[in-house]
N, C-alpha and C positions, 0 to 999 in steps of 0.2 A: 400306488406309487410310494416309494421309500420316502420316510422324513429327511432325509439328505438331497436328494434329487431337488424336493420342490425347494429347498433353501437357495440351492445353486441355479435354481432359472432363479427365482426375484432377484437375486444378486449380480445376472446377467442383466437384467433389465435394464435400459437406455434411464439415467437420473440426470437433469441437465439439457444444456441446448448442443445443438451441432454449431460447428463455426461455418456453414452456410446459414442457419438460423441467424446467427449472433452479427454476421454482417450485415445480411437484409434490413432485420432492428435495426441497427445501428445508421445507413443509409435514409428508411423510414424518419426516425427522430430528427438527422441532422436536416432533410429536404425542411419540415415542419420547424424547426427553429430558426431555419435561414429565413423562412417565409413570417414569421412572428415578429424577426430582430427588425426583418426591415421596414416592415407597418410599423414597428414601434418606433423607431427611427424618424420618419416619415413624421408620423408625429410631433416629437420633440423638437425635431427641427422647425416645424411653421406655430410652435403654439405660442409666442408673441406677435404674429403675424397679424389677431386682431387690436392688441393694445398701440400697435405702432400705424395700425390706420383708424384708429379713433383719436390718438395723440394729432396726426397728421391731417384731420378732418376739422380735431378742435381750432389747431393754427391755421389753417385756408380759411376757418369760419372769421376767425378774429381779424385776420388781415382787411376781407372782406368787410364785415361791418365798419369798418373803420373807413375805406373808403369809400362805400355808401353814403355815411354819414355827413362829405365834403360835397360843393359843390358841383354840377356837372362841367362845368365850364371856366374861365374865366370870367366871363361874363353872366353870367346866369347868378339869380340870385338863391342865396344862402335856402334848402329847403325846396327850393323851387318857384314854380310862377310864371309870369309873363315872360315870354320869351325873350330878351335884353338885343340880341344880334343874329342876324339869318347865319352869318359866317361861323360855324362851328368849329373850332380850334382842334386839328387830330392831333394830336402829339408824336413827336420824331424824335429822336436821339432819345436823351434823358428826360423828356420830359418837362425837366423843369420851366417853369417862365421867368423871365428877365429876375433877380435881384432874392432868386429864392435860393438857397444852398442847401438846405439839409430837412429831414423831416419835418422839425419843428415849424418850417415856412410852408409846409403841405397844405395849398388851401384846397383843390378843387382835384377832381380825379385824373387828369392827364398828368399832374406832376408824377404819380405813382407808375408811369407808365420805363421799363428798366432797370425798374430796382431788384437788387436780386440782394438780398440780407441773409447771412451762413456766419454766425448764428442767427436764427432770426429778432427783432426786435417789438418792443412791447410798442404802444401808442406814445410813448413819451421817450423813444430812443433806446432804452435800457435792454441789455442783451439778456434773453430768456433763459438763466441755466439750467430750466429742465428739458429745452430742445436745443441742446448745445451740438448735438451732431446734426440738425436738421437745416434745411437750406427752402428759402422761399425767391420764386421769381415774377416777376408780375407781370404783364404785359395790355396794355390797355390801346383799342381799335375802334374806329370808327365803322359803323354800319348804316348802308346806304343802300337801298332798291331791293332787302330781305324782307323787308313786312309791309302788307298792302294796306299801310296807312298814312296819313298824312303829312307827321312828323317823323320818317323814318329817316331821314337823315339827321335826326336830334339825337339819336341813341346810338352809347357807346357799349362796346363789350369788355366787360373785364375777366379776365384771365387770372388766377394764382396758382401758380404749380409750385407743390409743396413736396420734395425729394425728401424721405425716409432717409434713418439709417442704413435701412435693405434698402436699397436701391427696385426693387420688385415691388413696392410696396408708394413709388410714387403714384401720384394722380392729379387732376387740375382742378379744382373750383372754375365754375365759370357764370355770371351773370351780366344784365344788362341795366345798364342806369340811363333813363331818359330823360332830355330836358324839357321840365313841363309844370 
């Protein structure tokens, strides 16, 4: 074969892609980066989603101790003890008892019962600025014929739901205070 011949087929030779090649790739990569963008996405979007339910977990816990800490009753003493009156006081409307107005008079756990604080407030009334978008609601019930014990009509249930920023991201505390 002549030295010209073989110069002229390499030079016919295919160097490069076809534009059915070149679309295909193109298809391939784009399907692969839509599927990347959106997991990544996905992502970015919920990764606060733990610090605003540990924020929202720490404020249910505070509320709650706090009214653990009051007595069960009106009548019940400070702490606990002998039982002072068979009539257990459930609490309706606000809560509160005759001559009390505002936190500061919060003796016993039924006054807490409709308070709904946005922003929420510390134990001494003072509005919390680092849960300044956050909203607490309380709701405090009497229970009666759920536990097969003696003094089941002594024990009340407390409720705090605690709404997030993200609204997804609310949840309730819930515990029982007994008088005893």
């Amino acid at each position: 074969m002549p030295m010209g011949l073989k110069w002229l087929r390499q030079q016919r030779q295919q160097k490069g892609v076809t534009l059915v090649e070149l679309i295909i790739a193109i298809s391939i990569v784009s399907i692969a980066l839509a599927a990347l963008m959106q997991s990544w996405s996905y992502n970015i979007s919920s990764s606060a989603d733990p610090l605003l339910q540990r924020k929202s977990l720490n404020l249910a816990q505070m509320y709650v101790d706090e009214i653990l800490s009051k007595r069960f009753d009106e009548n019940s003493p400070l702490g606990g003890g002998t039982i002072i009156s068979a009539s257990i006081n459930c609490p309706t409307g606000s809560g509160l008892d005759a001559g009390e107005s505002g936190r500061d008079d919060f003796d016993d756990v039924d006054d807490y019962h409709g308070v709904v604080d946005a922003p929420p407030l510390d134990i001494n009334g003072v509005t919390m600025a680092s849960y300044g978008s956050y909203q607490v609601a309380i709701n405090i019930s009497c229970i009666s014929g759920q536990f097969a014990i003696a003094s089941a009509n002594h024990i009340k249930l407390i409720e705090v739901a605690v709404t997030s920023p993200a609204a997804a991201n609310s949840f309730t505390l819930s515990v029982y205070k007994a008088n005893f």
